[in-house]
PLY file of the C-alpha trace (Angstrom):
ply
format ascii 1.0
element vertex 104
property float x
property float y
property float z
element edge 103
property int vertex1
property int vertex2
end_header
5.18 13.75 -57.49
8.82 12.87 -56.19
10.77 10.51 -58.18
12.94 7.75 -56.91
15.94 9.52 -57.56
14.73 12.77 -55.23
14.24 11.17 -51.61
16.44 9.19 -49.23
14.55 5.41 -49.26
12.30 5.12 -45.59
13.97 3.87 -42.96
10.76 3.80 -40.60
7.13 3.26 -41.29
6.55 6.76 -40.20
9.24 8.19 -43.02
7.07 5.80 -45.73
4.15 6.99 -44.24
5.02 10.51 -45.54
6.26 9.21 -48.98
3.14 7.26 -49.54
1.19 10.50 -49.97
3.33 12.01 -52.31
3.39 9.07 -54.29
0.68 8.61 -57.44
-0.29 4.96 -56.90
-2.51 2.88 -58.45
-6.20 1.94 -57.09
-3.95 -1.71 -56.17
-0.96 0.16 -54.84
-2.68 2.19 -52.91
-4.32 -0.86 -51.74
-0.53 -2.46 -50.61
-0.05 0.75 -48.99
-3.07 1.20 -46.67
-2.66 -2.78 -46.04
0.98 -2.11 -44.76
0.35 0.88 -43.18
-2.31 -0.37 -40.91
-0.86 -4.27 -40.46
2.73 -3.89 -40.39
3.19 -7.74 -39.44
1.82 -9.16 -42.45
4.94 -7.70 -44.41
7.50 -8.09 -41.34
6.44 -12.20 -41.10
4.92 -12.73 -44.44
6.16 -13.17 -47.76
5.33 -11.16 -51.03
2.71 -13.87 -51.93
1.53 -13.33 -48.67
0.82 -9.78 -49.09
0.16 -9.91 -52.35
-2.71 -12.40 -51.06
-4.33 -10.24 -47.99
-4.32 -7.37 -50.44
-5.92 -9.08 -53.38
-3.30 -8.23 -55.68
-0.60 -9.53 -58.00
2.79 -10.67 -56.45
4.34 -7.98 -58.92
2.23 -5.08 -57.60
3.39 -5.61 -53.94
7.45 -5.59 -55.78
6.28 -2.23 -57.53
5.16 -0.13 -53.89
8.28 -1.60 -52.66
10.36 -0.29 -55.53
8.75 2.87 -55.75
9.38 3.84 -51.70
12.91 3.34 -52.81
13.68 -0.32 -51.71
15.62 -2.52 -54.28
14.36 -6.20 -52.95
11.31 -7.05 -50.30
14.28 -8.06 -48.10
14.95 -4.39 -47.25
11.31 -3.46 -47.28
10.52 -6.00 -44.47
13.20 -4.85 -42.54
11.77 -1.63 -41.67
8.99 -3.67 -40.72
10.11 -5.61 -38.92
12.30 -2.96 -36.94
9.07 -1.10 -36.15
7.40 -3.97 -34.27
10.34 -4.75 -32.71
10.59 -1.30 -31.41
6.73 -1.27 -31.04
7.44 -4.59 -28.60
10.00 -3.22 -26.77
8.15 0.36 -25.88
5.48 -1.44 -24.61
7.73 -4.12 -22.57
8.94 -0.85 -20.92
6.06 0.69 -19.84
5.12 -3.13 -18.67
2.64 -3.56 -21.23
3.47 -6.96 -22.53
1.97 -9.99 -20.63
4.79 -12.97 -19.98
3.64 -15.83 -22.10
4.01 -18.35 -19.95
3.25 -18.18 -16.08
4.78 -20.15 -13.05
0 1
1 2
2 3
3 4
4 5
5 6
6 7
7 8
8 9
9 10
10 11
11 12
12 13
13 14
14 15
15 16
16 17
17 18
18 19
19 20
20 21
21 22
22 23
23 24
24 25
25 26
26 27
27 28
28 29
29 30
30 31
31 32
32 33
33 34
34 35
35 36
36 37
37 38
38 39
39 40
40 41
41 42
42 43
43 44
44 45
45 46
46 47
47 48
48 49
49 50
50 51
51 52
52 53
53 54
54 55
55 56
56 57
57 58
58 59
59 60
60 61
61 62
62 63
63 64
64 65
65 66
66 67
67 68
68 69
69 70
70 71
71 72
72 73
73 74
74 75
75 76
76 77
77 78
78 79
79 80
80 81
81 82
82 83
83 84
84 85
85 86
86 87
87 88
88 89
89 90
90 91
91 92
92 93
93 94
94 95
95 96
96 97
97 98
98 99
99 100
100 101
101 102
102 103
């Protein structure tokens, strides 16, 4: 198991991605993790109560995944959330995959 103090924090979803499986978490971390994993928005547009909420878990659990990926305040940890969907958003936009919201 890797300790805080032997890995760079993530700075993409993919990098925590690959820390979350080295990581020992608890039956409720792990629960955090799969939830942010697989619904990045809920962390990039929620709050921790939020999160804490959709997961069915403690506001203090959600603080202890984000300390242990390496993250000193939720503030960082949503940014690399919400970085991903913003580079998500503007893949697709490229390849024309977004639909305008509003029409003429």
């Amino acid at each position: 198991m890797r300790t805080r103090q032997t890995f760079k924090t993530p700075t993409s979803i993919y990098e925590m991605q690959d820390l979350i499986t080295e990581l020992r978490l608890s039956e409720q971390q792990e629960r955090v993790a799969r939830t942010i994993l697989t619904r990045p928005h809920i962390v990039a547009f929620g709050t921790i109560g939020s999160l804490a909420g959709e997961c069915a878990v403690s506001p203090s659990t959600v603080v202890r995944v984000a300390n242990s990926l390496g993250f000193d305040t939720f503030r960082q940890f949503k940014r690399v959330f919400r970085a991903h969907l913003l580079s998500e958003v503007s893949r697709h936009a490229h390849l024309g995959q977004v639909q305008p919201i509003f029409r003429r």
